[in-house]
C-alpha positions in Angstrom: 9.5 -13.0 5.0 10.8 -16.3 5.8 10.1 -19.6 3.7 7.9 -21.2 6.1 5.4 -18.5 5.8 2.1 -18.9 4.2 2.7 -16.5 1.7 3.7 -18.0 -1.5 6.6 -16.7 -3.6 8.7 -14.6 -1.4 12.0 -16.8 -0.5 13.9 -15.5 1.7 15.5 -11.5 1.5 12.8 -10.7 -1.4 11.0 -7.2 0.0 7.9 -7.3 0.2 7.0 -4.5 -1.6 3.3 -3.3 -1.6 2.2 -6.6 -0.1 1.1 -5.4 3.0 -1.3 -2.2 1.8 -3.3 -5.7 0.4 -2.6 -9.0 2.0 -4.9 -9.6 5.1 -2.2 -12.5 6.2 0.5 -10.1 6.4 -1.4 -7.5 7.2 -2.5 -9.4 10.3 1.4 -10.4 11.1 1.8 -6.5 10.8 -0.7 -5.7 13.4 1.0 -8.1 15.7 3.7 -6.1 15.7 1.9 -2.7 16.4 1.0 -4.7 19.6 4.3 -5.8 20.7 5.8 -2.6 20.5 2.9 -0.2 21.6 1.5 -2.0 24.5 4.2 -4.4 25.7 5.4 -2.7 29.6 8.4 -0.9 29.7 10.7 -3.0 31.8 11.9 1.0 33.1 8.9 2.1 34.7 6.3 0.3 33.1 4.9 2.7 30.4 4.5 1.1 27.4 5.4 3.0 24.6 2.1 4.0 22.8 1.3 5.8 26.2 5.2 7.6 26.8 5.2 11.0 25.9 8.1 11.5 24.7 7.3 9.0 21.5 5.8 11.9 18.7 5.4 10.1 15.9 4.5 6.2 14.5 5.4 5.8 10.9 3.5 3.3 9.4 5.9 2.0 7.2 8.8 3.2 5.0 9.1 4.6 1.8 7.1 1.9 0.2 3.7 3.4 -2.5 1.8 1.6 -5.1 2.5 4.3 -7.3 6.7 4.2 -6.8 8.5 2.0 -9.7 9.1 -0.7 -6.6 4.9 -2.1 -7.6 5.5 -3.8 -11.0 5.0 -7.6 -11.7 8.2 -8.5 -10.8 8.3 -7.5 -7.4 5.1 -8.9 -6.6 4.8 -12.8 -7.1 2.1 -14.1 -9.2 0.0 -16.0 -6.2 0.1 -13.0 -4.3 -0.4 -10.3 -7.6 -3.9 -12.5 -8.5 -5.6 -11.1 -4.9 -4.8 -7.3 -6.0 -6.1 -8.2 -9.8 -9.1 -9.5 -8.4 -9.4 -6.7 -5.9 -9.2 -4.2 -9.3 -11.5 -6.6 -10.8 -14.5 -5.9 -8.7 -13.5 -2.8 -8.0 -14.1 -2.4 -12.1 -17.1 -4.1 -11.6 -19.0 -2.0 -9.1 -18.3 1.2 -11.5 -19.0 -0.5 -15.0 -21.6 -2.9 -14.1 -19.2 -5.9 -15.9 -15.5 -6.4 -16.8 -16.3 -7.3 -20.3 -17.9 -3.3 -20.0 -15.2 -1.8 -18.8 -12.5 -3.4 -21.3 -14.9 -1.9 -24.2 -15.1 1.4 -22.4 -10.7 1.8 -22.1 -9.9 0.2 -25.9 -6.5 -0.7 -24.2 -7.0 -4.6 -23.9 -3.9 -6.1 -22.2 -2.5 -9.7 -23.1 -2.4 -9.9 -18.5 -5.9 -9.4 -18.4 -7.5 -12.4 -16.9 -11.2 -11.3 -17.0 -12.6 -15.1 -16.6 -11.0 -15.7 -13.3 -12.1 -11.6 -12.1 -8.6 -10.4 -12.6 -7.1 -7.3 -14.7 -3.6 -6.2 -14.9 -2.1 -3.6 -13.6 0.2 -0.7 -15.7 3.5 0.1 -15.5 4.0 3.5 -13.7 5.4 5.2 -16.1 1.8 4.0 -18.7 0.1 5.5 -15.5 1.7 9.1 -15.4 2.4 9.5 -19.5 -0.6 8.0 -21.0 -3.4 8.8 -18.9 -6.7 7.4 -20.8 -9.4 6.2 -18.7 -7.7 2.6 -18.4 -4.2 4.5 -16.6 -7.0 6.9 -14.6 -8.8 3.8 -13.4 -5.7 2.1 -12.6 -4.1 5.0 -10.6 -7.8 5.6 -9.0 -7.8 2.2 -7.6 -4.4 2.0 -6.2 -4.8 5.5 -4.3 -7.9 4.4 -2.8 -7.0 0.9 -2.0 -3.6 2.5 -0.3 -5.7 5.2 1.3 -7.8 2.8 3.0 -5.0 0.6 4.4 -3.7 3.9 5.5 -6.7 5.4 7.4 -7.5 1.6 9.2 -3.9 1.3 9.8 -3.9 4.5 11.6 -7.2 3.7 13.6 -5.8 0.2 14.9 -2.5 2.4 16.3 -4.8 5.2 17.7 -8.5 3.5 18.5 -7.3 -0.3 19.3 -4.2 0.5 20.6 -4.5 3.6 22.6 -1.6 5.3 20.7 -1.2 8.6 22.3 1.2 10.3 19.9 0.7 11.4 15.6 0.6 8.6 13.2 2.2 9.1 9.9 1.5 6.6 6.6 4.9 6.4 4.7 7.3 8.6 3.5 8.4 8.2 -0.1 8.2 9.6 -3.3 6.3 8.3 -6.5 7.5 7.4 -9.7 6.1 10.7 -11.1 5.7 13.7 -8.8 3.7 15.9 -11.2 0.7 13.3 -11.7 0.9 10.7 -9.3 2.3 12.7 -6.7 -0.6 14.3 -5.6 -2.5 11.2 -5.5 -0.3 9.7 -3.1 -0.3 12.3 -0.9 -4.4 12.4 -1.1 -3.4 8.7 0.3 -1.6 9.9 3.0 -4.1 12.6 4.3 -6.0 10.9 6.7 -3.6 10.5 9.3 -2.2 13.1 11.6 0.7 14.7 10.0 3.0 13.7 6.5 6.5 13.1 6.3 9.2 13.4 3.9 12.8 12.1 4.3 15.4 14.2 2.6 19.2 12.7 2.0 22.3 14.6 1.3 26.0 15.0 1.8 26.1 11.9 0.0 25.0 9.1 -2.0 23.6 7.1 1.3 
């Protein structure tokens, strides 16, 4: 992201990892792009690509989950961490009825938690797949829902706005935990048209 964006705390060559499964700026930038490269006429023939035939598959983006070790608070800046806290925040809301209710309900209170400004912190992954109380369930809930969705409206801007002709896949990666969190990222990924998984050998690259 360059450093004239609007989107504070990413200089530039930080990856911006996660961001766009929850930023409606970037997420809109993103989109963009979709429409530059699926609609724009081929200059041989004039096809655009999201109607050529020979173009199977449109990954949505690569090897990036909120449930790989890449979503921690240091790879997402503060400014742009508070809209996904707040985002749990009401999410916490609409199933206990009050923040200050679900905080007593999980007895794991968290010196992150900002429950006056709406926000609650987020666990590390590895809290997520070892400890699994009913804060690390709600925590993992949230983040495979919230990716889900970007996933499934993602997929209908390619296919429905777009005219996309071919299979859309989300991502590709693995999680931090394939046992538990595993299955809850590929629940993510399941309502698109096929899944993918990259494997890498004869070397270290």
């Amino acid at each position: 992201i360059a450093a004239n964006d609007p989107i504070q705390g990413y200089n530039p060559g930080k990856k911006p990892f996660s961001l766009l499964f929850f930023h409606p700026e970037f997420q809109k930038i993103y989109r963009g792009w979709w429409k530059a490269i699926l609609t724009s006429p081929n200059p041989h023939g004039g096809v655009p690509l999201g109607k050529e035939p020979a173009l199977a598959l449109a990954e949505l983006c690569n090897e990036d989950s909120y449930l790989f070790w890449t979503f921690s608070d240091d790879s997402i800046p503060e400014p742009q961490r508070k809209l996904l806290e707040k985002a749990f925040g009401g999410w916490l809301i609409k199933k206990y009825g009050s923040l200050q209710t679900a905080l007593a309900a999980w007895s794991a209170p968290d010196a992150r938690d900002k429950p006056a400004e709406g926000r609650i912190a987020f666990r590390p992954q590895w809290d997520l797949a070892n400890k699994k109380d009913a804060r690390s369930q709600d925590n993992a809930e949230f983040l495979a829902r919230n990716q889900k969705a970007f996933f499934d409206s993602a997929g209908a801007y390619l296919k429905k706005d777009l005219g996309f002709q071919g299979c859309v896949v989300a991502s590709n990666w693995i999680t931090a935990d394939g046992r538990v969190l595993g299955p809850l990222d590929k629940w993510s990924n399941s309502g698109l048209d096929t899944m993918d998984r990259h494997g890498y050998f004869g070397g270290r690259h």
